[in-house]
C-alpha positions in Angstrom: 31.1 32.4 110.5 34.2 33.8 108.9 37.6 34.4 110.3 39.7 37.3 109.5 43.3 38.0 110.7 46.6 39.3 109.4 48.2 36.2 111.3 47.8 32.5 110.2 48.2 31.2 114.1 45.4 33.8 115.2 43.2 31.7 112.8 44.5 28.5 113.6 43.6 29.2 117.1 40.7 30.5 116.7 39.5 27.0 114.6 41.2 25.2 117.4 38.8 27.0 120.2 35.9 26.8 117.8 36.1 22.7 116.8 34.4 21.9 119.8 31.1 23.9 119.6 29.2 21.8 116.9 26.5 24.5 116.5 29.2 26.9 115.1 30.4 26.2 111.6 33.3 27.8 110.0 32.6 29.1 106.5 35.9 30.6 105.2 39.0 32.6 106.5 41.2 35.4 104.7 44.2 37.4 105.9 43.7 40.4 103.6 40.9 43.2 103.6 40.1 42.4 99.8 40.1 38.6 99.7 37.4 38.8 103.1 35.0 41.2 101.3 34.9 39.0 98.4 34.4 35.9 100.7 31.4 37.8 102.6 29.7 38.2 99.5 29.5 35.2 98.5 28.9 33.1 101.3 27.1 35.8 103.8 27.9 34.1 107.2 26.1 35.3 110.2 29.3 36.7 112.1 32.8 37.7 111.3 35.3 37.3 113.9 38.5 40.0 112.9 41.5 40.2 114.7 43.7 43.5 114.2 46.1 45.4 116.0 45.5 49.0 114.4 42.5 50.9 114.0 43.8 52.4 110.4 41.1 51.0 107.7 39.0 49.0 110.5 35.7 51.5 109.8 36.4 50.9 106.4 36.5 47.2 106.3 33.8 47.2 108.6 31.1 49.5 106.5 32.3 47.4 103.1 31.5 44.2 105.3 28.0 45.1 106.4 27.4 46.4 102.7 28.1 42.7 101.8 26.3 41.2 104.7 23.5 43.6 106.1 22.6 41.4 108.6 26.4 40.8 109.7 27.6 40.8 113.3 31.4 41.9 113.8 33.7 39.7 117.2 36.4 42.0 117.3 39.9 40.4 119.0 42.5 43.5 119.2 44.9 44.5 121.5 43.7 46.2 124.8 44.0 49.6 124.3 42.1 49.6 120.7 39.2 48.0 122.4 38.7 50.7 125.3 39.8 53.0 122.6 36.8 51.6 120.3 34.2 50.5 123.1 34.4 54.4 124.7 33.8 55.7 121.4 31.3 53.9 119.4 32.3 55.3 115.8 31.3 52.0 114.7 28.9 49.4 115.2 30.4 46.2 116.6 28.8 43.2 118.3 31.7 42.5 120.3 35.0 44.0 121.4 37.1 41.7 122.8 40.9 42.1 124.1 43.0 39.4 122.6 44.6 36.7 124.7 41.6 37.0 127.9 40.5 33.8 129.9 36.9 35.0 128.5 38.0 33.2 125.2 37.3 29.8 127.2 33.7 31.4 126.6 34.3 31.4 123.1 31.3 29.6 122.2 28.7 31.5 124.3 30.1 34.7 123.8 29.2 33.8 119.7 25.9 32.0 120.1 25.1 35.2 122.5 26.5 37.8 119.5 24.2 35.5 117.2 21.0 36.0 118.8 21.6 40.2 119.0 23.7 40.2 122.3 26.5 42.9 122.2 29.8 41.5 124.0 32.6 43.6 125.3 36.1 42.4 127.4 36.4 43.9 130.5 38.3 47.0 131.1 40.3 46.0 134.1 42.4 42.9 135.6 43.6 41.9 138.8 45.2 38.4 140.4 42.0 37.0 140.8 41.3 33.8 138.9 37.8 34.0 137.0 35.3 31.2 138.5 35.0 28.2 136.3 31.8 28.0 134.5 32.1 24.9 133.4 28.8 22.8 133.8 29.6 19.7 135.9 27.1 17.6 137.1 27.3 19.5 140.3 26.5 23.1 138.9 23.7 21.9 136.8 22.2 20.4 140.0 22.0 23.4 141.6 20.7 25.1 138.7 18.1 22.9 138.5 17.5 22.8 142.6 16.1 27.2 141.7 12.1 27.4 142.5 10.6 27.9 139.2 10.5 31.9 139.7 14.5 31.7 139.7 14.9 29.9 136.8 12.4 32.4 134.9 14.6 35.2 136.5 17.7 33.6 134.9 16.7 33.0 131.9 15.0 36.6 130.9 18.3 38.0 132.3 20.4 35.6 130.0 17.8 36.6 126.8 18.9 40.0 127.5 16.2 42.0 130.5 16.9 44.6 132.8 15.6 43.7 136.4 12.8 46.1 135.6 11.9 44.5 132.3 12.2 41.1 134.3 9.6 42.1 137.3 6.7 43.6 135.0 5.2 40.5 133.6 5.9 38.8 137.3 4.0 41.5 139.3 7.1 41.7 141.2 9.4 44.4 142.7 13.0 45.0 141.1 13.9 44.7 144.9 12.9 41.2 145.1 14.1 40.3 141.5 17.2 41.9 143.3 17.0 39.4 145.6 16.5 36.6 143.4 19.7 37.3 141.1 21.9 37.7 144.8 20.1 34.2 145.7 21.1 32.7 142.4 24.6 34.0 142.6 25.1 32.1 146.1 23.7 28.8 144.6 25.9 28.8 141.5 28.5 30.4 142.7 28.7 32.9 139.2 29.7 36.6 140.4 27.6 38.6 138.3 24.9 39.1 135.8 27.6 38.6 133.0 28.4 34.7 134.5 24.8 34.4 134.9 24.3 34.8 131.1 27.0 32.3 130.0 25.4 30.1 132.7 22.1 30.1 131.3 23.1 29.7 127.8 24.9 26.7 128.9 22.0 24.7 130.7 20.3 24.9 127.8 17.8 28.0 129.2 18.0 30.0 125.8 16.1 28.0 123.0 18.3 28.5 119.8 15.3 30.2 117.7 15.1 32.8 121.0 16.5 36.0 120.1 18.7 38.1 122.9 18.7 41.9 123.4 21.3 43.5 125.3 22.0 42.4 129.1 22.5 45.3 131.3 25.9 44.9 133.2 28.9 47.0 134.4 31.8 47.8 131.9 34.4 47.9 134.6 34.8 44.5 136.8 37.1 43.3 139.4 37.9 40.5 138.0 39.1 39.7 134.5 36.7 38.6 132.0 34.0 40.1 129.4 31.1 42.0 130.1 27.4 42.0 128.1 26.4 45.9 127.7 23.8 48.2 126.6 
């Protein structure tokens, strides 16, 4: 992964969130357009994470980065009206749009190893006083995780590798009613409020083999509660 930001703290931050997830290593960081192409070329990470403010050269920059690195997936941290600015428009391909300074980036490292594996990633549009759950796996949570019948846990983890409810009940000769009703059950258990918390859940226990490879989840792009939000 490289890091790309006009600020020096936005990077040191950004190594600070990322030290902890072993699996992500750190390849390079660059403050100016020029010196990040030339560090994309030569070491072709999987993902660069680029933090701006202004949309002036960001296609740009982004089309001269995927002619480095074909097979490169763009995190996007900018301010929040950019991103609904960028997300409702789609000019350009990014993996993830994500509104600087959220409580998603305690999800750093899932949102990432999600991006990795194909997922697309966006902040949520809207914010209220509500506190977003902890998904932290204690001992506790990862109990009741492993307390779902065997049905629930294949539930969670095709929503987590990216299936809609449809795509889920197929191979299960299921209804999307009672799949329905499985995710709702699962919810209660765990305590997560959507499919979005679901995902990060999943990734967390360990569901999601690291050689799996995501598609898209299917989930809302407006939320009543602050966080980030997995869309097609």
């Amino acid at each position: 992964m490289h890091l790309a930001a006009r600020d020096v703290l936005t990077i040191a931050g950004l190594r600070q969130l990322l030290h902890p997830c072993a699996f992500i290593s750190v390849t390079g960081s660059s403050a100016e357009d020029d010196a990040t192409i030339a560090a994309l070329a030569s070491t072709c990470p999987d993902v660069l994470v680029l933090s701006v403010s202004e949309e002036d050269g960001l296609h740009a920059l982004a089309r001269s980065a995927r002619d480095s690195c074909p097979n490169l997936k763009i995190v996007l941290l900018t301010d929040e009206d950019l991103a609904i600015s960028l997300m409702a428009a789609s000019t350009t391909r990014l993996e993830a749009v994500l509104i600087r300074g959220g409580d998603y980036l305690e999800d750093i490292g899932a949102i990432l190893r999600i991006v990795h594996r194909g997922g697309r990633v966006t902040s949520g549009y809207q914010a209220v006083t509500t506190d977003s759950a902890d998904l932290s796996v204690t001992p506790q949570l990862a109990a009741r995780v492993k307390s779902l019948s065997l049905r629930e846990t294949i539930v969670l983890r095709e929503l987590a590798r990216g299936c809609t409810n449809a795509q889920i009940a197929l191979p299960l000769h299921l209804s999307v009613a009672t799949i329905k009703a499985d995710l709702a059950h699962i919810m209660s258990v765990t305590g997560a409020s959507g499919r979005v918390e679901l995902a990060v859940l999943a990734v967390r226990c360990g569901l999601i083999d690291d050689d799996e490879s995501a598609d898209l989840v299917q989930a809302p792009t407006r939320r009543s509660r602050p966080g980030w939000s997995l869309e097609s």
